[in-house]
N, C-alpha and C positions, 0 to 999 in steps of 0.2 A: 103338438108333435111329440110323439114316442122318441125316448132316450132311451142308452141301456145304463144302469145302474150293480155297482159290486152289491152282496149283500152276505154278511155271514151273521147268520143268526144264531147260535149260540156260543154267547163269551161267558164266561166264570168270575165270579168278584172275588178274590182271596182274600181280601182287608178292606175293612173303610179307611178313611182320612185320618179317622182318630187310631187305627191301631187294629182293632176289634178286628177277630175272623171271621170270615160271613162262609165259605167252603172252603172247609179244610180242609184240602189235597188241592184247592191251587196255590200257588208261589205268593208269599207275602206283597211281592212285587206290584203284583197286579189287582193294582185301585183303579178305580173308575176313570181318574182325571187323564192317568196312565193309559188305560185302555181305550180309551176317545182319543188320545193324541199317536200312541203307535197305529192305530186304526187308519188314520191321515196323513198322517207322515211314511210311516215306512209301509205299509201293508196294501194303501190304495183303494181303500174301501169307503162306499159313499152309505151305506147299511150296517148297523151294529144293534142286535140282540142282547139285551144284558138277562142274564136267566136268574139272577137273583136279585134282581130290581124289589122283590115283594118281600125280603127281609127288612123289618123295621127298620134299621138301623140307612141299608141303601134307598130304599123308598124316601128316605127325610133327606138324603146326603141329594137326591134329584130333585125334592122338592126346595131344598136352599138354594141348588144350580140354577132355576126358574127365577127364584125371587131375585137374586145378584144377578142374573142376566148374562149369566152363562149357558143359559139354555131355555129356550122359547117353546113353548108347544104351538105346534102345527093348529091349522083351522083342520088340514083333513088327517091330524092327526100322529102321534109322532112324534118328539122331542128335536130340534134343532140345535145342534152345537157348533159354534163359530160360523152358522152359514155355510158350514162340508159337512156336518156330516148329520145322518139321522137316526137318534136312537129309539127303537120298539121296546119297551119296556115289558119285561115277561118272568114268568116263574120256571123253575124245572121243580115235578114233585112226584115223588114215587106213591104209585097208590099200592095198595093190597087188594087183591081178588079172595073173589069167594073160596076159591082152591085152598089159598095162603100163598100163589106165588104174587111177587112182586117187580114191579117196572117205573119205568120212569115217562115222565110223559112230559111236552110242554102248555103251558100257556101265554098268549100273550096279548096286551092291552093297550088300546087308542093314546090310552091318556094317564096322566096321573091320581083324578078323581077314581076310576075304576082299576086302577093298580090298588091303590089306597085301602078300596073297598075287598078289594081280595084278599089283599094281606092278613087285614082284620079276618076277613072268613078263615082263613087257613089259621092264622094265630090260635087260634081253639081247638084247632085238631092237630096240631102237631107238639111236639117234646120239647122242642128250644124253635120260636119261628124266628130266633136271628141267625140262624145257621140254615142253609142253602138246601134242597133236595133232600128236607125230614121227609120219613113217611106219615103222610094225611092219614092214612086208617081207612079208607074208602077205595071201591073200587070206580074203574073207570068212565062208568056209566055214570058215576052219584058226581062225580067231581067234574064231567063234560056240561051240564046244565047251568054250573056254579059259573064256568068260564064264560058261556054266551050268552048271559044272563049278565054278565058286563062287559057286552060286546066286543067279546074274546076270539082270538082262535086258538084251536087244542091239537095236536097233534101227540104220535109218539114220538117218543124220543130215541135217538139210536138202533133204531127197530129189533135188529138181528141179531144183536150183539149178547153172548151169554150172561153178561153181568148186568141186570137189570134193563135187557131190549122186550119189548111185549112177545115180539115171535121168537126171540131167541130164549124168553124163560116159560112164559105165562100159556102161548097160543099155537096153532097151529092156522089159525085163522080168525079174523078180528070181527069180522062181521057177529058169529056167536056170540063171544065174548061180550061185544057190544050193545047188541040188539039191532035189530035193521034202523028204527028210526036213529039210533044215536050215531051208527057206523054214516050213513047217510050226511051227518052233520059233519065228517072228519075230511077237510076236503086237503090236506098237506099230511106227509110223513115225513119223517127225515132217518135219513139212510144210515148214515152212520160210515165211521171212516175205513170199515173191513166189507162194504158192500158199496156195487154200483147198480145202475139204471138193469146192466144187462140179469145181473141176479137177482134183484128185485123183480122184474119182470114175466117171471119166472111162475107169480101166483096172479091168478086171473082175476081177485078180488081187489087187486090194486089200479086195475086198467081204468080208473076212472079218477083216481087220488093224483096230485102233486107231488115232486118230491123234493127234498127240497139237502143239500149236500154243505154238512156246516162242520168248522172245527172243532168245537166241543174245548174251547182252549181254557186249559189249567195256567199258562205262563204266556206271555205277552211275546213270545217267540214265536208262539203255537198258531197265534190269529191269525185266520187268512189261509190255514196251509188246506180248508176246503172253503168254498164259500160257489155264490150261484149270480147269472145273471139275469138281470130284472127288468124286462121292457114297460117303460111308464111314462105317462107323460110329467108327474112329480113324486117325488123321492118324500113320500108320504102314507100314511097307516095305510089309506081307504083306497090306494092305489096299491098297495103293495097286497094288500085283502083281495082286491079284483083280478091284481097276476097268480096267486095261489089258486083261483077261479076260475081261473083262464078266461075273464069275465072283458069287453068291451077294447080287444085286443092286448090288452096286457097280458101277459105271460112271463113263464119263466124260460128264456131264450136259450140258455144252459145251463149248464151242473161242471164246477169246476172240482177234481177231488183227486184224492189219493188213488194211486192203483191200488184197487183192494188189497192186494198181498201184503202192503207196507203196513197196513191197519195189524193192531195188538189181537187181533182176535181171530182172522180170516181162516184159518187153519184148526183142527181140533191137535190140543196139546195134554201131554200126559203126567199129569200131577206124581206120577212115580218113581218116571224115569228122566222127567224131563227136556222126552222128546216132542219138536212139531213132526206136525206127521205131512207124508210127501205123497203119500201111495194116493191111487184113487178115490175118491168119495163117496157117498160118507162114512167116514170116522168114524165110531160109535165107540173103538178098545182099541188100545192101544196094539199094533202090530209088534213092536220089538217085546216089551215085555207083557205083555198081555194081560195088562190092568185096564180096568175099569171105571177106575179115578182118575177121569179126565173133563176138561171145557172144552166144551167141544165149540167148535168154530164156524162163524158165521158160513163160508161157503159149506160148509158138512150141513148145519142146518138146513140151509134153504134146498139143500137137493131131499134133504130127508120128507121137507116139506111140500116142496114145489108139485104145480098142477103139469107144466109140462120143461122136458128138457132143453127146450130152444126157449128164450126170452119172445115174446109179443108183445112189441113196444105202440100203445096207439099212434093214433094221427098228432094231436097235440106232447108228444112226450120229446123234449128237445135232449139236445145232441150230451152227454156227457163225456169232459174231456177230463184223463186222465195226468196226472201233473204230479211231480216230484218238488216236495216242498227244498231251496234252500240248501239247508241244514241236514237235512237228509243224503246229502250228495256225499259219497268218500272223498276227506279231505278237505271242505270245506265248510270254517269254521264261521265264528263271530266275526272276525276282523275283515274275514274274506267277505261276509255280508253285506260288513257297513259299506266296505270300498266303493259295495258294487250301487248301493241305494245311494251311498254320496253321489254316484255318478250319472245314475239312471233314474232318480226317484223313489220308486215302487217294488214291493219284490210282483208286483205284478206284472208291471212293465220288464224287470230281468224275465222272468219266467215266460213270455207271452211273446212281447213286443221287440225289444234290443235286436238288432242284426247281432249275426253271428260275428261280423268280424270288429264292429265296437265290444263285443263280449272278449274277444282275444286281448284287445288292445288294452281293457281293463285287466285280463285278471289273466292273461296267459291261453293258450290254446289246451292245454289239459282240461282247466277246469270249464272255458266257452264250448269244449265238446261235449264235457258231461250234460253240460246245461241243454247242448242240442240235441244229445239223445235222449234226453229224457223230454221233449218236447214231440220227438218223434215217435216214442213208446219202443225203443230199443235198449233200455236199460236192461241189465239182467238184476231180475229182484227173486232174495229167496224168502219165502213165505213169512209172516209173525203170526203167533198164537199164542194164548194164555194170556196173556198181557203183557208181551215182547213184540215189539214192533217188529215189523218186515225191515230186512236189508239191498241197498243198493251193493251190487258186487259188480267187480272191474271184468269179469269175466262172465261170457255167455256161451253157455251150452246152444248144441247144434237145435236143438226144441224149443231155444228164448226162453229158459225157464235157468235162475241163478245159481250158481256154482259156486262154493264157500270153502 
């Protein structure tokens, strides 16, 4: 029988056990043992991704977890921690194309013998392989064969996003880039936190790809605040392989994620004057000061790119629900968090499930409204760019678009 299962597939290891940084720009905070336990505890998650699992240093910190028996590997694959939860063991690795531009891409593996084996393969091509998302020196096409070659899956990573997204720096379309037979092997993309289903949809070369809506979390606050749900019969690799597939009715049943606007990047921003920009799209100069020195933003992109103006979403493409993480809400803080997880569990369950009026009883009727409209997608949000998140604002213009 079919279950549905949380799953956010890419977390960040800032530190091993001993100290050591593995990617630095996550929070010290967030070690593994850490991130498996807010995973379950507060966040509600039955899937976790660790993208730097193929740093020597975490690869051995998983394989002592196996031996103490802190952690089992799957028959079909997948690490099991305390019996909740399942970790996919995977890399994030930026390659270089032939051009010279450069992206980030994932991979990720059954097991710990072919993580193992990866690692060693990348340790050779990169500058420090105990540090997180080095660049490999190869472009996408040379590093896709390495991956299914230990019965890997490869996708991009944050696709559209100016800072290292394949469409947002490298492409304008993946299939070239790739070659038809390698594009053909890419069956998952991931969107990234300043793009949904309906923008994505937007290039006709994707109507047959997965997609898949993950936090990309630097800090242990962050997990969860996009993640996807996963129809399976077990919370396992080769099941989780066959929903990216759409393969023997598994599927990915939704895409839980940020309104795009909240995403650091959705808007093009002007390194000059340091303005986001509001006006129509695309962006390309800035309108107030009329520079050129600008990041331009994922929605600017995908219009600049896109095959048609209306999204066509296939038959198999499920529902993406738009969600305000938390911590994002005005006014509420840490303390107001924990309250509400002492009370309710999950921030899934606050976000998702809790009646609105145990939400009051918790935490007041101010903050239980916020919480409902952002459920409803009546938030007034004003755009983020450059790498300034979007804001929730207390006031909504007559168009639903945020006033600040």
């Amino acid at each position: 029988m079919l279950a549905g299962f949380f799953a956010d597939l890419h977390i960040h290891i800032g530190r091993t056990k001993e100290g050591f940084p593995v990617k630095v720009t996550a929070a010290r905070s967030q070690t593994l043992r850490l991130v498996l336990e807010e995973a379950v505890s507060r966040k509600g998650l039955d899937f976790v991704g660790i993208v730097d699992a193929a740093c020597p240093r975490v690869c051995r910190e998983l394989e002592e977890m196996v031996a103490e028996g802190e952690l089992r590997e799957l028959p079909g694959g997948g690490l099991r921690w305390r019996e909740s939860l399942t970790v996919i063991p995977g890399a994030e690795v930026e390659v270089t194309e032939e051009g010279g531009c450069s992206a980030h891409w994932l991979g990720y593996f059954p097991g710990l013998k072919e993580l193992r084996s990866f690692s060693e393969f990348l340790a050779e091509r990169v500058a420090n392989p105990e540090l997180s998302t080095q660049c490999c020196r190869l472009p996408a096409r040379l590093l896709l064969p390495e991956v299914l070659a230990r019965s890997g899956i490869f996708m991009p990573a944050h696709a559209f996003t100016p800072h290292k997204g394949v469409y947002g720096q490298c492409t304008a379309r993946l299939e070239p880039l790739l070659g038809k037979r390698c594009f053909q092997k890419i069956s998952a993309l991931e969107l990234g936190l300043s793009a949904d289903t309906a923008l994505a949809d937007r290039l006709e070369e994707l109507g047959g790809i997965s997609y898949l809506s993950n936090s990309d979390a630097h800090s242990l606050k962050n997990l969860g605040r996009e993640y996807n749900l996963l129809l399976l019969e077990e919370p396992d690799w080769s099941e989780l392989n066959k929903a990216l597939q759409g393969r023997e009715g598994r599927r990915i049943a939704a895409n839980y994620g940020l309104d795009p606007r909240l995403g650091k990047y959705h808007r093009t921003f002007c390194l000059s004057c340091g303005r986001i920009a509001g006006e129509p799209y695309p962006v390309i100069a800035c309108s107030a000061c009329g520079s050129s020195h600008v990041v331009k933003g994922v929605l600017d992109r995908i219009w600049e790119i896109q095959d048609r103006e209306t999204p066509l979403h296939p038959p198999m493409r499920p529902p993406y629900y738009h969600q305000v993480p938390l911590l994002f809400l005005p006014g509420v803080g840490p303390k107001t968090v924990s309250r509400l997880l002492e009370r309710f569990g999950t921030e899934i369950d606050v976000l998702h499930r809790v009646a609105f009026k145990e939400l009051v009883d918790a935490v007041g009727e101010r903050t239980a409204t916020l919480i409902q409209q952002a459920r409803l997608g009546k938030l007034a949000i004003a755009a983020g760019g450059g790498g300034i998140y979007g804001r929730v604002s207390l006031v909504r213009s007559e168009k639903g678009e945020g006033r600040l």
